[in-house]
Structure formats: structure tokens, C-alpha cells
N, C-alpha and C positions, 0 to 999 in steps of 0.2 A: 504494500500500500504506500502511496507518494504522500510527499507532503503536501501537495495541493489537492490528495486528492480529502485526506486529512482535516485542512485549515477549508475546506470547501463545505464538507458536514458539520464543522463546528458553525459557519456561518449561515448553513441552512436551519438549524437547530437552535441558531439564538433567534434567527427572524420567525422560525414557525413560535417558538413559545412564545415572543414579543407579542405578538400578533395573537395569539393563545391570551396571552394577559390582558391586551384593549380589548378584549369581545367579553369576556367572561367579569373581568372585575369592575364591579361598579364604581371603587371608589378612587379618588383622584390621584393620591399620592400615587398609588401602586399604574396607576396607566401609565402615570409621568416614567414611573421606572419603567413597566412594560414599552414603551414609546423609545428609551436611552437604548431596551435589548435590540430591538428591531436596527436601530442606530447602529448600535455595536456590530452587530451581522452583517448590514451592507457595507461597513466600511473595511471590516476584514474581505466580503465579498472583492469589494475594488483593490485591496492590497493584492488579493489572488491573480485579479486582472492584471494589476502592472507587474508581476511576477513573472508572467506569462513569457517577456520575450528572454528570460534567462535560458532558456529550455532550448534556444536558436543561437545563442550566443552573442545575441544584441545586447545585454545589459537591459536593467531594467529600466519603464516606461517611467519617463517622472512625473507624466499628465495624470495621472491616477492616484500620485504618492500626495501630490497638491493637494488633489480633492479629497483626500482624507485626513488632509491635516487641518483645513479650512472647513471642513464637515466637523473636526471635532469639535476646533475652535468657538464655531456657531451651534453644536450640539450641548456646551457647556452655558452658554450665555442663555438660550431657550431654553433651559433646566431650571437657570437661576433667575430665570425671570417668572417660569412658570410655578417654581416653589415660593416665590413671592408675589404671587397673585393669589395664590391657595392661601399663604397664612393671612395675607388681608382679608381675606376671603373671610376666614373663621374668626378673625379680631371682630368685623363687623358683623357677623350672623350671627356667631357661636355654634357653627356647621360648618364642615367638611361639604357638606353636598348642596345644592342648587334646589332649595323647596318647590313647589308649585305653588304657593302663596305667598304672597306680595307681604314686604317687613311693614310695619304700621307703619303712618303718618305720623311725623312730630307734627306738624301743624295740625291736624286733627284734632280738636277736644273733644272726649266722651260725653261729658257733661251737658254742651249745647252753649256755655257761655263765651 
């Protein structure tokens, strides 16, 4: 068994559970992580690709080594942005999740005065 053929099942098996984790878990945190595996899988996927022309004796492709580096780079900023929407999220709800009811009105008085 080759190494690519190896780092190829690993990168199929982080995308199918990634993708296993956004369907199945309701709740936010864990998509966000299921969302990073999928992440992680295609970016091994593309390492595999630019690996490809070792095997011909071209040396490897650096078009594909960018794009995983600049994929991480914007995979780590859309993490920390997305774990910082969740916890404002639950500062102003006091929920993890997205009710179907509307939070009450401050201007609203029950009272009628």
C-alpha cells in the first residue's frame, strides 16, 4: 500500500465523518468542529494532488501547496470568528441554539402604562 494511497483514505474519512457530523449534530459548536474535519480532509486531499508530480520526477506542484496554506490560514480566522458569534450568541440569549421565538421587547411594557 503507497503513501498516497494511505494519506488518500485518511482524507476521505475525515470528509465523510465531517460531513457525518453537519447532518447528524444539531448543535453549533460541534458543526463548527465537524465543518474544520471536512476542512482538514480537503486540504490533505490537495496536499495529495500537489504530491502527484513527485511520482514523474517533476518535483512537486506549488499551486496546491498555496492553496492549503491560505485555506488554513482563512480556515483558522472563520473558526474564530464563528466561535465568536456562538459565544455572543449565548451572552445575549443564554442558548446555544436559535429558538423559534422572538426574545421580548425592552420597549414593551406588560403593564399598558
Amino acid at each position: 500500500m503507497s503513501g498516497v494511497t494511505v494519506f488518500g483514505s485518511f482524507a476521505a474519512a475525515a470528509i465523510g465523518l465531517g460531513l457525518y457530523g453537519l447532518i447528524t449534530n444539531p448543535r453549533p459548536l460541534r458543526k463548527i468542529i465537524a465543518f474544520n474535519l471536512v476542512g482538514s480532509g480537503v486540504f490533505l486531499l490537495f496536499g495529495i494532488v500537489g504530491r502527484r508530480g513527485t511520482a514523474a520526477g517533476v518535483g512537486n506542484d506549488p499551486v496546491p501547496q498555496a492553496l492549503v496554506i491560505t485555506g488554513i490560514v482563512v480556515a483558522f480566522s472563520a473558526t474564530a470568528l464563528a466561535i465568536a458569534l456562538l459565544l455572543r450568541l449565548f451572552q445575549t440569549g443564554g442558548s446555544l441554539t436559535l429558538g423559534s421565538r422572538a426574545p421580548p421587547d425592552p420597549r414593551s411594557d406588560p403593564s399598558g402604562d
